[in-house]
C-alpha positions in Angstrom: 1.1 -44.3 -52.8 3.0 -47.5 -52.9 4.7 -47.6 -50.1 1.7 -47.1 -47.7 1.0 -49.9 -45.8 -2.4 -51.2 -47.0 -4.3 -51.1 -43.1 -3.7 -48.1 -41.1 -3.6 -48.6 -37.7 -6.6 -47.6 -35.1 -5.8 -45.1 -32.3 -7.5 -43.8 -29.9 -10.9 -45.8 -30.9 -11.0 -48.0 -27.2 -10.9 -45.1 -25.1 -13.3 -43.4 -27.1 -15.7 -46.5 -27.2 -15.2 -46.6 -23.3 -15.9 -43.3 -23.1 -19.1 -42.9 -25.0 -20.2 -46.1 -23.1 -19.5 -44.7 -19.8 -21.1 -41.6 -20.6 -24.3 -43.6 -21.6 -24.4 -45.7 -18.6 -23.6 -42.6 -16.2 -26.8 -40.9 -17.9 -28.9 -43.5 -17.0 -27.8 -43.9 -13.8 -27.9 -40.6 -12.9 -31.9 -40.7 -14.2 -32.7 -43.9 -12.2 -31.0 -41.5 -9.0 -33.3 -38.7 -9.8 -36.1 -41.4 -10.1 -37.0 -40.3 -13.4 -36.5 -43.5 -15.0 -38.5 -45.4 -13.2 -39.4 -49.2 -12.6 -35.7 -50.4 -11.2 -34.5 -51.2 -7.8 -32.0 -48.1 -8.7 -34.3 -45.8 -8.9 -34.7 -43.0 -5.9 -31.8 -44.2 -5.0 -29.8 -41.0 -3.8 -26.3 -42.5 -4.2 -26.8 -43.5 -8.3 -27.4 -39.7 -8.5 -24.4 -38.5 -7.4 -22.4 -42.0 -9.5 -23.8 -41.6 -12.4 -22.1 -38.3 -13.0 -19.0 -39.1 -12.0 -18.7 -41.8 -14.7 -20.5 -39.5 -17.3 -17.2 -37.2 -16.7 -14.7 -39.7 -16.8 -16.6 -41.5 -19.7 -16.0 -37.8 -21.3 -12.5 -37.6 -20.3 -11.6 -41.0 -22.2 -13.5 -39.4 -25.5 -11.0 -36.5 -25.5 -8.3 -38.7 -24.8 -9.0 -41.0 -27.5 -9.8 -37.9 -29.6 -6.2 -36.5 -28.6 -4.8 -40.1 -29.3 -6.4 -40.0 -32.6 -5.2 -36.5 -33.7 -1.2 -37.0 -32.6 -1.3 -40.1 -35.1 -2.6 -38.5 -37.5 0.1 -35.5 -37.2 2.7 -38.0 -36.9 1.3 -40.1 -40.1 1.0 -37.0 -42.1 4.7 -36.1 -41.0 5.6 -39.7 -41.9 4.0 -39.1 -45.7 5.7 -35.0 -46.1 9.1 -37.2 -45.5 8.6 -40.0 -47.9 7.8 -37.4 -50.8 10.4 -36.7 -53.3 9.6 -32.9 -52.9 8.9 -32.7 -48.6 11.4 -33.3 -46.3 14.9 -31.8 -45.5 17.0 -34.8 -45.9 16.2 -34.8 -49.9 19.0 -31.7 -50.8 
């Protein structure tokens, strides 16, 4: 279409990014707790076990957030493009 702009814009991708990070980190953590990753001054450390979840759930919470980010522009680009036809839209009568 022409009158697309040429770069869509990103939403949602930071959170997401955030989120998968945190949930890697929180893994591993979490291991290092349980001292089954070994060889750290973390590990069998009782306190990483109980951290390291914690940011694996909020690290999930920001991927469905960004997810959710993600999906409403795409609703609200797809609107945007339904309007801009010559057939879609109510204001063409």
């Amino acid at each position: 279409m022409v009158n697309q702009p040429a770069l869509k814009k990103l939403h949602g991708w930071l959170p997401m990014a955030l989120g998968v990070l945190a949930v890697v980190v929180g893994a591993l953590w979490t291991l290092q707790g349980l001292d089954i990753v070994t060889d750290s001054r973390m590990s069998g450390t009782g306190i990483w076990a109980v951290i390291g979840p914690v940011v694996a759930i909020a690290g999930l919470i920001l991927i469905i957030l960004g997810e959710r980010s993600r999906a409403r522009a795409k609703r609200a680009e797809a609107l945007a493009v339904i309007h801009q036809s010559p057939l879609g839209g109510a204001g063409n009568k």
